[in-house]
Steps between C-alpha positions, in 0.01 A plus 500: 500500500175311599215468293109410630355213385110423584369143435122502569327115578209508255325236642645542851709143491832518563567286166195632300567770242671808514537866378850677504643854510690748510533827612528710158519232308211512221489108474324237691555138507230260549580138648315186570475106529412370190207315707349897605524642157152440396376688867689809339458516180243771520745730609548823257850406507483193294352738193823659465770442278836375718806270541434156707682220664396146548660258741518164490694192644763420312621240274819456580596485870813691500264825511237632761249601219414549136366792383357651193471858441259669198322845437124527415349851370180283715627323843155362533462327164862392485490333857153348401697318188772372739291375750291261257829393336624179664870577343505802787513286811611814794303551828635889558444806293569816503467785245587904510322778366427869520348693715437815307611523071455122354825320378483521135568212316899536423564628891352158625714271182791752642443392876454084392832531280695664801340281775561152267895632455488563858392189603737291260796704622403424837527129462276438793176329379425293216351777224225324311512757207621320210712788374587896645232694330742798316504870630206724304621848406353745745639888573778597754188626748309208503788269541606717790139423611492141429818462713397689743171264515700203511729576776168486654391173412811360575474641886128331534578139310702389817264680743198261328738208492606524124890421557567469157723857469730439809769434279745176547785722389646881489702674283866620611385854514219406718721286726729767571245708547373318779815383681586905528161587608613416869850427760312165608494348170824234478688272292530143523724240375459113488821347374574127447772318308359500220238781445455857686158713491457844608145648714385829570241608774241704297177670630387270173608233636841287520679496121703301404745622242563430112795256463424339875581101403267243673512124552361342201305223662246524773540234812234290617476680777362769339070597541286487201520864570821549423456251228287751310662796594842402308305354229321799425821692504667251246144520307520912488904489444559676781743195564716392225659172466865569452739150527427374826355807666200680447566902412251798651426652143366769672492674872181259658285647770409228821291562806774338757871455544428146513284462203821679284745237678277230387542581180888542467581178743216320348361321830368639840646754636530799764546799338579712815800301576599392125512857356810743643608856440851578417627493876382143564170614662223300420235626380293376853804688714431797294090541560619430849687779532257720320187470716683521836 
């Protein structure tokens, strides 16, 4: 089922700051440059308490950003200290609060716990948080509230180009939930004399499973790209080394055939013609056959 989402230009810029929504949802999330803050600050918004996200470049270059995450019972005051603190270097923001009944205190240190073990687990971005603030003790009503609330959050970050949640990996359940969620979705195979690797087309993506084996070196033909990429996936253990091979710890989620063939033949590579179902098809012949 579909679900409205209204973003509303504050300033009228297409990369000014922006107010999000939606429909029946009780919070709002607020995001901006770091250089437009200041021309918002006024807003009632800022007075409330609320969770917030800072982005940042980051530090080490196998990631797209670095991110910290904290709670204020003030957004305004809080984002005030961060701003005049030269140990806080982001240039996006973006915070969430509620429209209607304020977040009490333990509801927003319930929604930073959650979204800090969400963002670990998702081994996507580099987390700046030095440690995974533990759960506070709330009742069975307001956690089914504060779940429901992040569900939320978790469908605007990407929308405001906050990445960090798209998880690198899924659990098994979620994997086979996915590959029987439609006819279209396939198996692939790449098998070599000394290691094999297994794919599935996913409306998450294109997984590659636990236990695939990869080439434990990278050629020089490989981009700084893919460089990166296979770095960060030794860095997270989502790659293990194992002998001469490198192991898939866990079932990895890529954006492209090819980018998941990188990775197991460690150089370039076309994943529409290296990747084949169980009758020899490749996975190019396949997608063929589909959209005629």
């Amino acid at each position: 089922m579909g679900k409205k989402l209204t973003v509303y230009m504050i300033d009228g810029t297409a990369y000014g700051p922006r107010l999000s929504e939606i429909g029946n949802w009780v919070g709002k999330a607020i995001y901006s440059p770091r250089a437009a803050v200041n021309k918002i600050m006024s807003r009632s918004e800022f007075d409330n308490p609320g969770i917030y996200c800072l982005k940042g470049d980051p530090t080490d270059d196998a990631f797209d950003e670095k991110i910290y995450i904290g709670e204020a019972e003030n957004i305004k005051t809080r984002l005030k200290q961060h701003l005049s603190d030269s140990n806080k270097d982001f240039k996006e923001l973006i915070f969430f609060v509620s429209k209607d009944e304020l977040l009490t205190k333990t509801q927003i240190r319930y929604l930073e716990s959650r979204l800090v073990q969400l963002a670990l687990e998702a081994k996507t971005a580099q987390i700046d948080n030095g440690n995974s603030p533990s759960l506070p003790t709330l009742h069975e009503a307001d956690i089914s509230d504060m779940e429901y609330f992040l569900e939320q959050i978790k469908l605007i970050l990407p929308v405001m180009g906050f990445k960090f949640l798209i998880s690198s990996t899924v659990s098994s359940q979620e994997s086979n939930e996915s590959t029987g969620a439609s006819e279209v979705h396939e198996t692939y195979y790449i098998k070599t004399r000394t290691f094999k690797a297994t794919m599935t087309e996913t409306d998450q993506g294109y997984i590659v499973a636990k236990g695939s084996e990869a080439k434990k070196s990278l050629s020089n033909s490989c981009t700084e790209t893919y460089r990166n990429m296979r770095r960060k996936l030794v860095e997270t253990k989502i790659m293990i080394e194992d002998g001469d091979k490198l192991i898939f710890a866990e079932d990895a989620v890529f954006n492209s055939p090819s980018a998941a063939s990188n990775m197991i033949l460690g150089r370039n590579s076309n994943g529409f013609t290296e990747w084949v179902n169980k009758s020899g098809k490749t996975f190019k012949e396949v997608q063929e056959k589909i959209n005629n």
